[in-house]
C-alpha positions, 0 to 999 in steps of 0.5 A, a space after each residue: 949317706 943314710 938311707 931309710 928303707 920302707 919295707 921289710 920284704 925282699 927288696 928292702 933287704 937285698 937293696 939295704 943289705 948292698 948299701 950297709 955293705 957299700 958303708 952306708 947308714 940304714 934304718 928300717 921301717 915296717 908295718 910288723 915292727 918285729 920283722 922289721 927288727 928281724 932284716 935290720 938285725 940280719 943286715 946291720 941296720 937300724 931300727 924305727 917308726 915309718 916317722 923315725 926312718 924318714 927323720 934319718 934318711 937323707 934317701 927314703 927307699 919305698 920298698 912297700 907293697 904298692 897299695 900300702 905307699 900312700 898310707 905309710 907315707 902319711 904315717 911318715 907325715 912331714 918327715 918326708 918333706 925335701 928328701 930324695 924317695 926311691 920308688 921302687 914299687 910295682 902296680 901290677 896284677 893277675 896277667 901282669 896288667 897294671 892295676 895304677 897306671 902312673 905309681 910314681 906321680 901318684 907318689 909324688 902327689 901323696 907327699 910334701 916337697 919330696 923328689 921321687 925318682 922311679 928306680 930299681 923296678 924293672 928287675 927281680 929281686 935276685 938281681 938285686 942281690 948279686 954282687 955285683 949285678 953283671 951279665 956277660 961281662 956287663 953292668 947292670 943299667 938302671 934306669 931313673 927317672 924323676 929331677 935331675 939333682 934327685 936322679 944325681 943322688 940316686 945313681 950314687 947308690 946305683 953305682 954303689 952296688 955295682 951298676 950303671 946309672 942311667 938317667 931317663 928323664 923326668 918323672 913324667 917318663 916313670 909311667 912308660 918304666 911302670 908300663 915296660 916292667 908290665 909288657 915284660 914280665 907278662 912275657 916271662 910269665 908266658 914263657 918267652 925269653 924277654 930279654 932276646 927283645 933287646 940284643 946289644 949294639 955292636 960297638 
């Protein structure tokens, strides 16, 4: 498959590094052109114009800091119309408080005939870079929310890096996503064990 990455920071390259690795095609787009030339160097990538990588992509991830999604979608212009738009963006400010309460639909009003599916959001990005991401034993699950054929692509590159898709509903669901990645990381930030929240079923 190829895949457009927004982005040339941390998430950009841990998730286009897993995917070049699992055989797919990559092309990065940035503001800063040569970091941009720099990731794609590092991990095997492609280089473009936000234009050019949309133009690739079958799947686009957003990989951008959140203020900035709008603007580098209008960059990419049409070019984004009919593809699948992994955000995985997080709204967040000081004290974890969501400063966009709905990222995702956001998105989705910012494009033309896109399907965005929120996804790979609710962890940090050394998690992203294991290979694979397995704890206990256990597969990372990732959630995905957005339309059921948009999701079906995107849990492909979910399991292509070693983990467990896990199909949450619509878009309309990605705010209550958006909303859990807050609640979580303020706990973390305040020195709690998060995850102790959620203990696994006994089969």
């Amino acid at each position: 498959m190829r895949i457009g990455v927004f982005g040339a920071g941390g998430m950009a390259e841990a998730l286009g590094g897993q995917w070049v690795r699992a055989g797919h095609e990559v092309m990065v787009a940035a503001r800063d052109h040569a970091k941009a030339g720099t990731l794609a160097a590092k991990i095997s990538a492609r280089v473009g114009t936000w234009r050019e990588t949309a133009d690739f992509g079958e799947v686009i991830l957003l990989a951008v800091s959140a203020p900035s999604v709008t603007e580098v979608l209008a960059a990419a212009g049409k070019a984004t119309a009919g593809k699948v738009l992994a955000d995985c963006t997080n709204a967040v400010g000081p004290g974890a408080v969501l400063t966009v309460p709905d990222q995702a639909a956001r998105i989705a009003t910012a494009v033309d005939d896109a399907h965005v599916v929120k996804a790979f959001n609710l962890c940090h990005v050394d998690v992203w870079r294991m290979t694979p991401p397995v704890f206990g034993g256990r597969p990372l699950a990732v959630p995905l929310c957005g339309d059921p054929a948009a999701v079906a692509t995107v849990s492909g590159l979910v399991r292509d890096i070693g983990c467990v898709p896990l199909p949450a509903g619509g878009l309309d669901r990605a705010r209550l996503m958006e909303a859990t990645m807050a609640f979580m990381v303020g706990l973390w930030f305040d020195g709690h064990d998060a995850q102790a929240c959620f203990p696994p079923l006994a089969g």
